[in-house]
C-alpha positions in Angstrom: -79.2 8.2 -21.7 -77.9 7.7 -25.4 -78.6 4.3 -26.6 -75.5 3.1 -29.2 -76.1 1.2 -32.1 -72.5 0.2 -32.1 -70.1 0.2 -29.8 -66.5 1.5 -29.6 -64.2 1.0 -27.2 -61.0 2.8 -28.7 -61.0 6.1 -29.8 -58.2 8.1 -31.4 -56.9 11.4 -30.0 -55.1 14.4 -31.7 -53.9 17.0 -29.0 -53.1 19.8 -31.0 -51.3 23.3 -30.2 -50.8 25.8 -33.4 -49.5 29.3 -33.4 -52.1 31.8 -33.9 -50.1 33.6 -36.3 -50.7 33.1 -39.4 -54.1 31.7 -39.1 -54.8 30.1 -42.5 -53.1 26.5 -40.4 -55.2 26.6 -37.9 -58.7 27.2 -40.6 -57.3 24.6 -42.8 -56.9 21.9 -39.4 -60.1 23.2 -38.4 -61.6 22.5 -41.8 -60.1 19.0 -42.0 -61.1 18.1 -38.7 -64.4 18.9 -39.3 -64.9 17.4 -42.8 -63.4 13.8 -41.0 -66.5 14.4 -37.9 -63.7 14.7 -35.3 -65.6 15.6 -32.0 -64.2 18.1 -29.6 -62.8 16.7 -26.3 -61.4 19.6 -25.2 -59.1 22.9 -26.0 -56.6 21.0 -28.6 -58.3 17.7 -28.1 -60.1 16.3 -30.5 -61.3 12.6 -31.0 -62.3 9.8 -34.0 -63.4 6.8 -33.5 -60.5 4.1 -33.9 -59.8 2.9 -37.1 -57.0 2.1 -39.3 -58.1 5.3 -41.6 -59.3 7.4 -39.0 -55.8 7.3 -37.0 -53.7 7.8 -40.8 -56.2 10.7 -40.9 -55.1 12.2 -37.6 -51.3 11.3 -38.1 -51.2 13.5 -41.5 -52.7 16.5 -39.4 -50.4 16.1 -37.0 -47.4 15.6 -39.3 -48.8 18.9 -40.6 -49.3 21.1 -37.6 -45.5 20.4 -37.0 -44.5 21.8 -40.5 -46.8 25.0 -39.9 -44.8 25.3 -36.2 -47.1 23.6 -33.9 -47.0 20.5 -31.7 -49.1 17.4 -32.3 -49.4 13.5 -31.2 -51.8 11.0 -31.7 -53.2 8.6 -29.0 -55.6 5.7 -28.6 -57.3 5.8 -25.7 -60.2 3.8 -23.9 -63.0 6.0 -22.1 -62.6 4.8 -18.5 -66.6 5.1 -17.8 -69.7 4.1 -20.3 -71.0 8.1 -19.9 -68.1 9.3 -21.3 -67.9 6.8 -24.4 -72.0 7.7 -24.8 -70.8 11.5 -24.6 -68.4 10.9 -27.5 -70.6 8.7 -29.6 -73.4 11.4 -28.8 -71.6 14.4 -29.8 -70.2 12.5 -32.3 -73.8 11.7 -33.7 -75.2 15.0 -33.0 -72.7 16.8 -35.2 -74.3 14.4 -38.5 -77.4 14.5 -37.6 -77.6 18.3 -37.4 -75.9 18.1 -41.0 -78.4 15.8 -42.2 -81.4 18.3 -41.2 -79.5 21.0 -43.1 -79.9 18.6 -46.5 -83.2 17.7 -45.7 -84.1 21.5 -45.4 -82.4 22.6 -48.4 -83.9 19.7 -50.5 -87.2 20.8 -49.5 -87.0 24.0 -50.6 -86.3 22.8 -53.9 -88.9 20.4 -53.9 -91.9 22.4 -55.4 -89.8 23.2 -58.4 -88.0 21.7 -60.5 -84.3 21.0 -59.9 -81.1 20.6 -62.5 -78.8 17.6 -62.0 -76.2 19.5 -60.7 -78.3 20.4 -57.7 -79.1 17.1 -57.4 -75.6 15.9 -57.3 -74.5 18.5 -55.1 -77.0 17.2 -52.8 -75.5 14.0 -53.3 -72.3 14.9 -52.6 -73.1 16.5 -49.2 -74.5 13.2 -48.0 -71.7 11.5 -49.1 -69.1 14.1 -47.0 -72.2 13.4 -44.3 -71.8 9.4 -44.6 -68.4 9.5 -44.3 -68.0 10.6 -41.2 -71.4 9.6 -39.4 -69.8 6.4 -37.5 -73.4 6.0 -35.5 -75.6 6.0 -37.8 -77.8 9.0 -37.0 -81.6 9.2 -37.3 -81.9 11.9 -40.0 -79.5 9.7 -42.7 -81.6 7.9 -44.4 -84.6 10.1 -44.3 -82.1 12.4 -46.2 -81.0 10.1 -48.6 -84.4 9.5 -49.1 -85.7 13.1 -50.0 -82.3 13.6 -52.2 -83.4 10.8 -54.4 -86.9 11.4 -54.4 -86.4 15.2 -55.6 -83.9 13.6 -58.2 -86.5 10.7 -59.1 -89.5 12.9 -59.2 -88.5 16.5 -60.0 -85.3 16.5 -62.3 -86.9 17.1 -65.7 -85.9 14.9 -68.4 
């Protein structure tokens, strides 16, 4: 059983339908759904957590699948049982945490040499994307913030 740090009742829903021809709308959607965390509920179903940028972020998708030919709407919705709102927060979760792991990995294979400030800010960048979109706060964040600036503290050369 997933134990939630914070609770949300409301969540926001895009169900989605794009042509599959030409694909390039359905990558970008793809892209953009996954750089905002959105969880997948279902086949054209995805979910956010409720908020007032979260459900602008869903409404400018939809507004675009409709100019590339598709059909869109946004919902707000309750989960009707607790197990479904701890599947969505845990998916939701999973998908940062698994991001985080990747940052900590590629930090430490940089971290017995030394490492340019671009890297570093790269690095920085990624958990910034990461942050954005981790609405649970999941375990590996601040161990990979922490690594990031270490590397930068301790192996950045002057």
């Amino acid at each position: 059983m997933v134990t939630q740090q914070r609770q949300t009742e409301e969540w926001a829903f895009l169900h989605h339908r794009l042509p599959r021809e030409p694909s390039a709308p359905r990558i970008s959607l793809w892209r953009a759904l996954r750089r905002l965390g959105a969880v997948l509920v279902g086949d054209g179903l995805v979910a956010l957590p409720a908020s007032d940028r979260t459900v602008e972020h869903l409404e400018w998708l939809a507004a675009g699948i409709s100019e590339n030919g598709g059909e869109a709407s946004v919902w707000i919705a309750r989960p009707t049982t607790r197990r479904n709102a701890e599947r969505l927060v845990e998916q939701s979760r999973e998908s940062a945490e698994s991001d985080y792991r990747a940052v900590i990995r590629e930090a430490a294979e940089t971290s017995t040499e030394p490492i340019d400030r671009r890297s570093v800010q790269r690095l920085r960048r990624q958990l910034h994307v990461i942050e954005s979109r981790d609405f649970f706060q999941a375990p590996s964040g601040r161990t990979a913030r922490a690594v990031v600036e270490s590397i930068a503290r301790d192996k950045v050369p002057a």
